[in-house]
C-alpha positions as CSV (number, residue, x, y, z in Angstrom):
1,X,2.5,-47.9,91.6
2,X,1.7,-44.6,92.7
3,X,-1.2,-42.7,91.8
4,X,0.6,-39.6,91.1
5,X,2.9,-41.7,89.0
6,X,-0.4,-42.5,87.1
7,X,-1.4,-38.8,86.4
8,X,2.1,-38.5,84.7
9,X,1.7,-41.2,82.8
10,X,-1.7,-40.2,81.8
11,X,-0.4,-36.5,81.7
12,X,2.2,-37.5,79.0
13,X,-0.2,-39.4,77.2
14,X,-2.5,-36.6,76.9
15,X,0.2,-33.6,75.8
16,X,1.7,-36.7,73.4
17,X,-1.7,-36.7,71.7
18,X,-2.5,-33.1,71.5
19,X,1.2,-32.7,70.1
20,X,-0.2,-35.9,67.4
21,X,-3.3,-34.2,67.0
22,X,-1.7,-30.3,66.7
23,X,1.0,-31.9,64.1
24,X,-2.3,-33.7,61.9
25,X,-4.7,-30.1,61.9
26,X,-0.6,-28.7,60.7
27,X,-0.6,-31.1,58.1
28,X,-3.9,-30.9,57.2
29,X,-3.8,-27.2,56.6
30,X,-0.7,-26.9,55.1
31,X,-2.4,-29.5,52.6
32,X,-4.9,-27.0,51.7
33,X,-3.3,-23.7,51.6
34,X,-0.9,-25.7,49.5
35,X,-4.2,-26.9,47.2
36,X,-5.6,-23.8,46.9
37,X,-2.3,-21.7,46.1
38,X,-2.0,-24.5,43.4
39,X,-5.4,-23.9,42.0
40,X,-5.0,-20.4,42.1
41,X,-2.2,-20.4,40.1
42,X,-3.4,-22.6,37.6
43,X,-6.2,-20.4,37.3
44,X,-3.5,-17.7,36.8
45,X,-1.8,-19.7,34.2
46,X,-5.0,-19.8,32.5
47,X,-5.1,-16.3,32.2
48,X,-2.1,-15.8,31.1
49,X,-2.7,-18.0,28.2
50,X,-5.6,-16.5,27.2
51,X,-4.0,-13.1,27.2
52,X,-1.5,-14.9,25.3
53,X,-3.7,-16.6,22.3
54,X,-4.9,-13.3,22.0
55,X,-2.2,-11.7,21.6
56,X,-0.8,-14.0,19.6
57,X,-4.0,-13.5,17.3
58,X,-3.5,-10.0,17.4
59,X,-0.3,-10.4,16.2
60,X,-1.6,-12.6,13.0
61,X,-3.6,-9.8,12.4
62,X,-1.7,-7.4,12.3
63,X,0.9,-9.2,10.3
64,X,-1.6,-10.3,7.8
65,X,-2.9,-6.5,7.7
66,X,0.9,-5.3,7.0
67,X,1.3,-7.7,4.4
68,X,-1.6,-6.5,2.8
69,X,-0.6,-3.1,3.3
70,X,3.2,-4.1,1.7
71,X,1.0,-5.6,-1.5
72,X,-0.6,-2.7,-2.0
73,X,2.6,-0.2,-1.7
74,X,4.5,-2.7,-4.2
75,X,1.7,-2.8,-6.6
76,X,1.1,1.5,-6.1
77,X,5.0,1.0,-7.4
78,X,4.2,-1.2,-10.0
79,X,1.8,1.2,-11.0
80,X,3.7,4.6,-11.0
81,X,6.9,2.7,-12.6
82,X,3.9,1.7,-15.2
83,X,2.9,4.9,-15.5
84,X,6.1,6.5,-15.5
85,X,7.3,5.0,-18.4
86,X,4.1,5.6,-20.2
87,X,4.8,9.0,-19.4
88,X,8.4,8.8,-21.1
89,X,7.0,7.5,-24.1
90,X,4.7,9.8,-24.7
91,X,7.0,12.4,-23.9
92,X,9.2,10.4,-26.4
93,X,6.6,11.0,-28.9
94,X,5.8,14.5,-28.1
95,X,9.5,15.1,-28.8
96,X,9.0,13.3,-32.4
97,X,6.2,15.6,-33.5
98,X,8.1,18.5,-32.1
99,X,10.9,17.9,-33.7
100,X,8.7,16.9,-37.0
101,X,6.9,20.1,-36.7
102,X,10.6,22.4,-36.5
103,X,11.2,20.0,-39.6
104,X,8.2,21.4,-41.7
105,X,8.6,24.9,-40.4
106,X,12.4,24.5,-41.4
107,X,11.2,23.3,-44.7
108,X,8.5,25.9,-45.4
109,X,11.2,28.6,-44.0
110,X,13.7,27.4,-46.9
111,X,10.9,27.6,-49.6
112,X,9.8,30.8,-48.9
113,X,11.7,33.8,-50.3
114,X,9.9,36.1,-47.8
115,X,11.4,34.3,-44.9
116,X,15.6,35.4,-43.6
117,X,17.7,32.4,-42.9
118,X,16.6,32.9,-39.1
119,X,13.4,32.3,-39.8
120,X,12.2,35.7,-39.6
121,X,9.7,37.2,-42.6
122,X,11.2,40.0,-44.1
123,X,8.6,42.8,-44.2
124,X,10.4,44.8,-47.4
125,X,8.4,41.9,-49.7
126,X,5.2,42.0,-47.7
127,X,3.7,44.6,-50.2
128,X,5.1,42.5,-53.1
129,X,3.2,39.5,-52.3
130,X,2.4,37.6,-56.0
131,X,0.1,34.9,-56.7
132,X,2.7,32.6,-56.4
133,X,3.4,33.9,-52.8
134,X,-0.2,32.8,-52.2
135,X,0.0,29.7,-52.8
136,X,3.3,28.9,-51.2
137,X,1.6,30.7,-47.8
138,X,-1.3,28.0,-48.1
139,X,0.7,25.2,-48.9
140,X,2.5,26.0,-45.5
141,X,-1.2,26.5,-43.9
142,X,-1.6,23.8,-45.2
143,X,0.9,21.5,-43.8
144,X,1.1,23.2,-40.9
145,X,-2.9,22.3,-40.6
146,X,-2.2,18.5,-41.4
147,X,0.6,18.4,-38.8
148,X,-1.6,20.0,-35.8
149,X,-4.0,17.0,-37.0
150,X,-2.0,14.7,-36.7
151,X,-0.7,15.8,-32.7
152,X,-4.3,16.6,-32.3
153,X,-5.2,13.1,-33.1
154,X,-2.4,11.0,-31.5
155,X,-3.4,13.4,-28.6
156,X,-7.1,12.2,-28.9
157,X,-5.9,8.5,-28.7
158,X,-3.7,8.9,-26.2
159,X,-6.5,10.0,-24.1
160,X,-8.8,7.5,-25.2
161,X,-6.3,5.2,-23.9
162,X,-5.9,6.9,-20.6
163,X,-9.6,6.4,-20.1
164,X,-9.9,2.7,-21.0
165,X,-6.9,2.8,-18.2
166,X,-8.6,4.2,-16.0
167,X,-11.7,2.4,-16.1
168,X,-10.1,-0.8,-15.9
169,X,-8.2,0.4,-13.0
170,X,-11.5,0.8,-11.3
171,X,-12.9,-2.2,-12.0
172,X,-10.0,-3.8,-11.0
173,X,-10.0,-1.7,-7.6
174,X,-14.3,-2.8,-7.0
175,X,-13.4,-6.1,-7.7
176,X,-10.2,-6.4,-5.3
177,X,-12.9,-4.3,-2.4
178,X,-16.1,-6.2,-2.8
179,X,-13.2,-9.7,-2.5
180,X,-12.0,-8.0,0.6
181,X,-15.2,-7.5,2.0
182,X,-16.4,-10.7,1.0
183,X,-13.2,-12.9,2.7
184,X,-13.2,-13.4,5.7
185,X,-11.2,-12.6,8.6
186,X,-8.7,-15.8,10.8
């Protein structure tokens, strides 16, 4: 054969394994940047799961705080329908000792002969008062005196009651915060 024949030959041989060798350093990197844009993203995965948990924690949170929040607005209702209709029946009863009071006032009007049918004292009889007079004035003194005792001490217990409210209320409230200080947090 020809020697030139032999320098293509080789020739060939030589751009064949550069191509080989070219193609394999391809490969290879192609391998890599494939590897490390997979680690990369897991790494970015990770992230995102993190942020994720805590968001998803945050979330808890916040749900468990507007539960808490949605107690205490129910029981605040609980307590004003509580203390509304404590405050109807004491209005209730307030109306009963009115209307027992205009009862004895009616009464005492009827027995006095001083007094008009409107309730009015004539003043013509003023200067007539007798003995008897006096004693009809005190025994109306006097019931009007046993009836303003009477208001006067339903009035007393009603606040005693209202105090004994309100100090269980707070102990109620110090126990609930020292518990909610005391628990703690998911």
């Amino acid at each position: 054969m020809d020697p030139t024949a032999w320098i293509w030959i080789v020739v060939v041989i030589v751009v064949i394994a550069l191509i080989a060798v070219l193609l394999m350093s391809s490969r290879k990197r192609r391998e890599a940047f494939r590897q490390k844009r997979d680690e990369q993203n897991r790494q970015h995965a990770a992230e995102i799961r993190r942020k994720a948990e805590n968001a998803d924690l945050e979330a808890r949170e916040n749900e468990a705080h507007a539960l808490h929040a949605k107690a205490d607005a129910e029981k605040a209702q609980v307590e004003a329908a509580r203390l509304r209709q404590e405050a109807e029946q004491r209005q209730s009863a307030a109306q009963e000792f009115r209307t027992d009071a205009e009862k004895h006032q009616y009464k005492a009007n009827a027995l006095d002969p001083d007094v008009d049918d409107d309730g009015n004292r004539r003043d013509e009889t003023r200067g007539d008062v007798g003995r008897g007079d006096v004693r009809a004035a005190d025994a109306r003194t006097g019931e009007r005196d046993m009836a303003a005792r009477d208001v006067g001490s339903r009035a007393d217990d009603a606040r005693a009651d209202d105090a004994r409210d309100v100090d269980a209320r707070r102990d109620a409230d110090a126990t609930t915060d020292a518990t909610r200080r005391n628990t703690p947090r998911e």
